[in-house]
ZAMARGU-4260 file (C-alpha; in steps of 0.2 Angstrom, whole numbers, plus 5000, padded with zeros to 4 digits):
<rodrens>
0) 5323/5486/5654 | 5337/5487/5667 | 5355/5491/5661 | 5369/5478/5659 | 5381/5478/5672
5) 5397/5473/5671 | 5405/5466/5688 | 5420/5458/5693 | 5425/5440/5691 | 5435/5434/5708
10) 5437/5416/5713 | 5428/5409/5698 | 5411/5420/5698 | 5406/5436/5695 | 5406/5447/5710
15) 5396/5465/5713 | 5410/5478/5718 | 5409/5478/5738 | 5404/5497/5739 | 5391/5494/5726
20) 5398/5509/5715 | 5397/5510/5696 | 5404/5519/5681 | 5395/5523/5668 | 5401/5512/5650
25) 5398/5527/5635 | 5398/5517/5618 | 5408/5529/5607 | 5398/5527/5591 | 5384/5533/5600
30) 5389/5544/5611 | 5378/5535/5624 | 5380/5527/5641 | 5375/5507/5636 | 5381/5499/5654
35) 5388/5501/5670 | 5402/5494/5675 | 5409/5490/5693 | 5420/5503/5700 | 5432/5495/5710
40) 5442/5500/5725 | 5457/5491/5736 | 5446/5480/5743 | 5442/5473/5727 | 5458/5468/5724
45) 5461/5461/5742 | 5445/5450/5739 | 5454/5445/5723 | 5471/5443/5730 | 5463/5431/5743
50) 5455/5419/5729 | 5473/5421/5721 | 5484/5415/5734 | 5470/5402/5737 | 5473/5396/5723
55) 5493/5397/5717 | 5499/5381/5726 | 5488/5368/5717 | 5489/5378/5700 | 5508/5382/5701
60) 5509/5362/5702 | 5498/5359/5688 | 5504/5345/5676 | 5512/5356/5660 | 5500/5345/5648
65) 5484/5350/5662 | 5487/5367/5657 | 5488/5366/5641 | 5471/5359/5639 | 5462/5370/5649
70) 5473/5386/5642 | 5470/5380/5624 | 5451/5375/5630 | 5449/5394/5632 | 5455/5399/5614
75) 5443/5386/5609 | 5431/5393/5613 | 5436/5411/5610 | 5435/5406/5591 | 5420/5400/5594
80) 5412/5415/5601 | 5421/5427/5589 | 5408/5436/5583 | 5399/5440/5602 | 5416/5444/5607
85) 5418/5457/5592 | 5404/5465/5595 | 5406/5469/5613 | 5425/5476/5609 | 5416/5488/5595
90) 5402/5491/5605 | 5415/5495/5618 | 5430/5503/5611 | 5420/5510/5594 | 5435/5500/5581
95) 5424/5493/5566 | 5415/5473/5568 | 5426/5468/5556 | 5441/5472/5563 | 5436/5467/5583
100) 5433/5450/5573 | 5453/5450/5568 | 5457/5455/5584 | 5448/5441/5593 | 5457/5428/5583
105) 5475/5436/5588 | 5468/5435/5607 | 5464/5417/5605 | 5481/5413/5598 | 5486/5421/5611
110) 5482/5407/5624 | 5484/5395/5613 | 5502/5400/5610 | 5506/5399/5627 | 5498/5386/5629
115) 5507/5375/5620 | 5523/5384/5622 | 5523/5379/5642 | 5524/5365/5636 | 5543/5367/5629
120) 5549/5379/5643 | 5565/5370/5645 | 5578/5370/5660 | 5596/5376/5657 | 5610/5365/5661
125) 5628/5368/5661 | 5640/5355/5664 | 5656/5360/5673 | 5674/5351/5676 | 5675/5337/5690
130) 5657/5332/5688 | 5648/5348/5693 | 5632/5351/5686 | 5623/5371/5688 | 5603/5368/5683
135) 5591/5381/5684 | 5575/5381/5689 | 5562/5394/5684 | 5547/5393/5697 | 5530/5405/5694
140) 5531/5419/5704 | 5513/5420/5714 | 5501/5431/5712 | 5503/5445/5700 | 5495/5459/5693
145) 5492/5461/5672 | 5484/5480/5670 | 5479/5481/5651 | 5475/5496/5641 | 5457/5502/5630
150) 5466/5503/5611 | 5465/5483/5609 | 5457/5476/5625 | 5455/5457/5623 | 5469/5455/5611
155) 5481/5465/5625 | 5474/5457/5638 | 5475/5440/5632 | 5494/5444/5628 | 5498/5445/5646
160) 5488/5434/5655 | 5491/5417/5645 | 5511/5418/5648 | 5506/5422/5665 | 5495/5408/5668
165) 5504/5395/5657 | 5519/5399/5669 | 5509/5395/5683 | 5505/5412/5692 | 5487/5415/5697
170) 5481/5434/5688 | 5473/5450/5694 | 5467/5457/5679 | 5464/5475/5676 | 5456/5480/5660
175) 5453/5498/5657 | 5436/5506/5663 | 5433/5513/5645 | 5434/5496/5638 | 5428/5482/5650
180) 5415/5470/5641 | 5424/5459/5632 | 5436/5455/5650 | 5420/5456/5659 | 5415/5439/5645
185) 5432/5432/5648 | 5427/5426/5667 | 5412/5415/5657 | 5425/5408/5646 | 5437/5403/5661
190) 5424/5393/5669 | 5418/5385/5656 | 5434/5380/5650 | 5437/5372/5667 | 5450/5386/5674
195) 5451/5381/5693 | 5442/5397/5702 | 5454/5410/5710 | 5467/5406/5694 | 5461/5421/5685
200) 5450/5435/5694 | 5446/5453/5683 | 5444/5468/5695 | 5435/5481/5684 | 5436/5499/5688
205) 5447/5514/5689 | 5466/5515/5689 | 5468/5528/5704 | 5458/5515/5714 | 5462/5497/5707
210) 5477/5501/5698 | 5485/5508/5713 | 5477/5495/5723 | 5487/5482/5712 | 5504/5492/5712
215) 5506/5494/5730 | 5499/5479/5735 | 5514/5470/5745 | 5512/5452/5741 | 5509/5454/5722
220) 5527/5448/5715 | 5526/5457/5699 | 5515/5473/5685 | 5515/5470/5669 | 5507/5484/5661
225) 5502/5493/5644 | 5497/5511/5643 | 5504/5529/5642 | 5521/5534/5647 | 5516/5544/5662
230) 5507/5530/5672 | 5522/5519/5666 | 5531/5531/5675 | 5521/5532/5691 | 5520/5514/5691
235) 5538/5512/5692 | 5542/5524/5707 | 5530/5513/5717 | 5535/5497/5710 | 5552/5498/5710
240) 5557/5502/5728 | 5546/5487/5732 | 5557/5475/5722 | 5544/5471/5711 | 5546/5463/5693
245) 5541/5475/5681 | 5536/5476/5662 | 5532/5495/5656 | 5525/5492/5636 | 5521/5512/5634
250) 5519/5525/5620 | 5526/5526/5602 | 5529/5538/5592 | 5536/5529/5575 | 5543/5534/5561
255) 5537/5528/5545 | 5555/5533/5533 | 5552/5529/5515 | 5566/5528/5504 | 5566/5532/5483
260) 5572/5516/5479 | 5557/5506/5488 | 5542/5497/5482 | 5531/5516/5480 | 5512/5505/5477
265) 5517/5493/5492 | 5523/5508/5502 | 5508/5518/5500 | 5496/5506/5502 | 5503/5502/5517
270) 5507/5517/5524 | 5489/5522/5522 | 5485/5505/5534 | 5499/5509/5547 | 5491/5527/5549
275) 5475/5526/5551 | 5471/5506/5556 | 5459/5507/5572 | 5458/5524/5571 | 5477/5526/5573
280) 5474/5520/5592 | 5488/5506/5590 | 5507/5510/5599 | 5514/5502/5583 | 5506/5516/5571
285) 5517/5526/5559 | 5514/5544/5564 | 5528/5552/5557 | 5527/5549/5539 | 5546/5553/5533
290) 5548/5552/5513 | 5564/5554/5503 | 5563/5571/5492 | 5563/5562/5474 | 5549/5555/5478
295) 5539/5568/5491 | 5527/5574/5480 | 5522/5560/5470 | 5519/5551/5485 | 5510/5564/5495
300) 5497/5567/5481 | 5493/5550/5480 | 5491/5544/5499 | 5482/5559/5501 | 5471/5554/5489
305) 5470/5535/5496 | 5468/5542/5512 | 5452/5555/5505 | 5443/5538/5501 | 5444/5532/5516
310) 5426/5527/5526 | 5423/5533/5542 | 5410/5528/5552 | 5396/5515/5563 | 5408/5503/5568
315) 5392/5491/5560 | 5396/5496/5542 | 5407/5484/5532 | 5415/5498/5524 | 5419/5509/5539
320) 5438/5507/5539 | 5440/5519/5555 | 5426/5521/5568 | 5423/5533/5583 | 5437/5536/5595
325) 5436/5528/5611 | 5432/5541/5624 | 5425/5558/5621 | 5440/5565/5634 | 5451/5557/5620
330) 5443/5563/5605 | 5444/5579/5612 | 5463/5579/5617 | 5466/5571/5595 | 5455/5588/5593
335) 5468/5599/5602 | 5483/5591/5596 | 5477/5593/5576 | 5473/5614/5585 | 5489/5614/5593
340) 5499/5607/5574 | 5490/5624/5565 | 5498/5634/5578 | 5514/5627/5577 | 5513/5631/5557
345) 5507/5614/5550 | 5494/5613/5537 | 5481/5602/5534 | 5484/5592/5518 | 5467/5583/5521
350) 5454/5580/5537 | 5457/5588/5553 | 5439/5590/5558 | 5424/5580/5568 | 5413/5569/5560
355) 5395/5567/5565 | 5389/5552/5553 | 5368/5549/5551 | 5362/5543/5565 | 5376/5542/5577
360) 5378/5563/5575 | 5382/5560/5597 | 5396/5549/5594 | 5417/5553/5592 | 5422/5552/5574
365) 5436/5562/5568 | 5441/5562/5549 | 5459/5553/5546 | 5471/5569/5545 | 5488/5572/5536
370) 5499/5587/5540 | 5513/5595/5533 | 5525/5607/5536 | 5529/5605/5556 | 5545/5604/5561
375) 5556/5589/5565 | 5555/5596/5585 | 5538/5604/5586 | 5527/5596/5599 | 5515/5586/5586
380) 5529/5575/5579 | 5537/5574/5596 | 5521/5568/5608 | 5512/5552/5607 | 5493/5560/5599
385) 5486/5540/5599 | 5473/5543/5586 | 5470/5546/5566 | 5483/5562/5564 | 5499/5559/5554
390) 5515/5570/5549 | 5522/5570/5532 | 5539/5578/5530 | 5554/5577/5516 | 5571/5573/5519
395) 5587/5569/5507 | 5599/5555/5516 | 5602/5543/5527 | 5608/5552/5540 | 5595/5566/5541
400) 5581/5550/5541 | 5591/5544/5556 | 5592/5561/5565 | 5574/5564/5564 | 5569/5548/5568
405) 5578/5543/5581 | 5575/5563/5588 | 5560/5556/5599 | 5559/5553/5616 | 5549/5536/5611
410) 5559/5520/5604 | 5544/5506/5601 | 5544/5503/5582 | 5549/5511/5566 | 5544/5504/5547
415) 5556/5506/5532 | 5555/5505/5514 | 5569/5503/5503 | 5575/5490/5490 | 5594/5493/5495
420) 5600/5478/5507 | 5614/5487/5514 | 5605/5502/5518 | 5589/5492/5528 | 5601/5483/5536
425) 5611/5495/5540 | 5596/5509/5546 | 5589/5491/5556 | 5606/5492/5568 | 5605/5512/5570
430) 5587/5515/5572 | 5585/5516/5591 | 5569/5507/5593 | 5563/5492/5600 | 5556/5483/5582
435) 5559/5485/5564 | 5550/5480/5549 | 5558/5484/5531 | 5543/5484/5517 | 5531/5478/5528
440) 5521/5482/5544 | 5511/5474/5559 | 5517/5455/5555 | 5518/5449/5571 | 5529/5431/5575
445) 5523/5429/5591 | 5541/5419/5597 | 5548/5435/5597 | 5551/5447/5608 | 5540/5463/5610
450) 5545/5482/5617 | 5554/5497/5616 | 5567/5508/5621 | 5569/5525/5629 | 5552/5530/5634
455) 5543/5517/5625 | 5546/5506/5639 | 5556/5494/5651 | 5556/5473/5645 | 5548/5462/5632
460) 5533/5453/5629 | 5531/5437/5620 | 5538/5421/5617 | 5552/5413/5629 | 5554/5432/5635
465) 5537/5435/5644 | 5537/5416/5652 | 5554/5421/5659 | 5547/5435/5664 | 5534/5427/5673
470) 5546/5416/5681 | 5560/5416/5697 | 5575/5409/5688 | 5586/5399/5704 | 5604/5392/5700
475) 5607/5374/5709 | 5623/5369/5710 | 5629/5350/5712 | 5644/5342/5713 | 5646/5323/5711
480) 5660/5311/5717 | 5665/5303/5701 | 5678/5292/5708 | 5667/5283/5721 | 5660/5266/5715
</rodrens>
């Protein structure tokens, strides 16, 4: 039986990689190689640019109601395949079926979202004295380049290419190599939904090759990416000189500040979801658990203990809550940093080892671990880990929440509880990061806007922000004679 290949999807078919090179596809659980996938180089993406630039004058010109039939066509039949698509992302990434299933919802609102929001993406007009009239026009940009990360695939990569189709752009598409099948299904959906050919095209491989490929490339306008810091960073000395637009969404390291006047069931329960959901693999997990010292203990001992019941394990089993880590390079740098938090004189409160469950003893489990005792500043509460290890630490007011917190290089989100309405409001305006929920966490309006500060990125996703983005706003200027007849 010959091995499934994943290849690239350029000018509205599926395309071999030109140098006939392949990566191997691990599945996580497993331990295993299930696939190959194409390994891409520039000329790839120059094959793909091509089709794109082919393509950008009948689509930029696209009747708005047009679109949205084929854009909302595609989440259509998303839905429709949402269980096929779920497995692929678990197969894939190694999150539980039931959880991909939720996450292939969120990618078919996605489109269907922007879909219909292009539909309202209104001109600006300002009326000036003696009958002068500015108006602005917002025109697509061209071809541009949308370079998604492994942690939620489709869902991530569904939030950049709809606003970027819906405003009229033609895509390159990069998904990340660990976690190409359900882009790879994508393409099929894009035909069949009747999306012209060269609109969308998916260039699978590595980021050094592709990645680079995309960044440098000359005639692509504009990088919206998601993934770590570093390459953010890399990106941005290329792509900035070049006058490119950019969007950086990169790592998080949020705090999680519980006060002793808050909800204590809701904010445990919670808190046990913000940790540990999709292994921890999500920007917007709580990793830094900070509780006021009235009620330290009482709520260490019983998330702790919430946390002890937790499943892990086959992505397949209903009541795995966390599955295997995506990559084995990944499992072993949590692995480290859970080694490298004993050294730096935390202790294990629970966890904090591998997990080799029956039958899948090959694959990259780790046990959800909580640790106590590091210090505000020590390395572990300080650097993104991206998987299931949280810190639990006290502290006594206001201000010492605020110090700690905002003590990170990261800015992305940051979860409150308290019951005070002057204090969530007033921590809400000092915390420096990009999004804040008070007594709640991961409910997502997707009219507004998404990112952080500092090191956790450069511009916003979602809503009116990320068809903006997508756009080239243009001033025109108009005077009219009033007292002619």
């Amino acid at each position: 039986m010959s091995q499934l290949k994943l290849n690239h999807y350029i000018d509205g078919a599926y395309a071999a990689p030109l140098k006939n090179q392949y990566l191997d596809n691990v599945n996580p659980a497993k331990g295993e190689v299930y696939s190959q996938v194409a390994s891409g180089t520039s000329e790839d993406v120059e094959l793909a640019y091509k089709a794109a630039s082919k393509a950008f004058p009948a689509w930029s010109t696209t009747p708005a109601e047009d679109k949205f039939k084929i854009l909302n066509r595609i989440a259509e039949l998303i839905d429709e395949s949402n269980e096929r698509f779920a497995e692929a992302e678990s197969l894939d990434q190694g999150k539980p079926v039931w959880l991909a299933k939720n996450e292939m919802k969120r990618a078919a609102q996605n489109f269907r979202f922007f879909a219909t929001g292009q539909m309202h993406f209104a001109s600006e007009s300002h009326a000036m004295e003696k009958g002068t009239i500015n108006y602005t026009l917002r025109k697509p940009l061209g071809v541009v380049a949308c370079i998604s990360p492994w942690n939620l695939p489709l869902y991530l990569f569904s939030w950049k290419i709809a606003p970027a189709l819906a405003a009229g752009n033609c895509v390159i598409a990069k998904p990340s190599e660990f976690t190409p099948y359900t882009a790879n299904l994508l393409g099929e959906i894009c035909t069949k939904a009747g999306l012209p050919a060269g609109v969308l095209n998916i260039v699978q491989g590595l980021g050094q090759h592709v990645g680079e490929a995309l960044v440098t490339h000359e005639d692509i306008k504009a990088i919206s990416f998601t993934g770590g810091t570093a390459t953010g960073k890399r990106i941005a000395s290329i792509a900035a000189p070049m006058f490119k637009k950019l969007s950086l969404e990169l790592g998080g390291k949020n705090p999680n500040i519980v006060f002793d006047d808050c909800d204590l069931d809701k904010a445990i329960e919670t808190s046990v979801k913000s940790s540990f959901l999709n292994q921890g693999e999500i920007c917007l997990c709580g990793s830094r658990i900070l509780v006021q010292k009235g009620i330290y203990e009482r709520f260490k001992e019983r998330f702790v203990e919430k946390v002890n019941a937790l499943n892990v394990g086959p992505p397949k089993n209903k009541d795995s809550f966390l599955g295997a880590i995506v990559s084995e390079p990944h499992y072993k740098k949590v692995l480290g940093y859970i080694e490298m938090a004993k050294e730096e004189g935390g202790q294990l409160l629970t966890g904090g080892m591998s997990l080799h469950p029956k039958g899948h003893e090959k694959g990259f489990y780790i046990a959800p671990t909580v640790i106590e005792g590091l210090k505000a500043k020590a390395r572990c509460n300080l650097e993104e880990i991206f998987g299931p290890v949280v810190s639990i630490m006290p502290f006594e007011t206001e201000e010492e929440a605020l110090t700690i917190a905002n003590g990170a290089d990261y800015g992305l989100a940051c979860t409150i509880w308290t019951n005070h309405l002057e204090r969530a409001h007033r921590m809400a305006n000092k915390i420096q990061t990009g999004i804040v929920w008070i007594n709640c966490w991961l409910l997502r309006d997707l009219r507004t806007p998404f990112g952080g500060t500092k090191s956790s990125g450069v511009g916003r996703e979602g809503g009116w922000e990320a068809l903006r983005f997508f756009t080239e706003p243009k001033n025109v200027c108009i005077q009219v004679n009033l007292n002619k007849p």
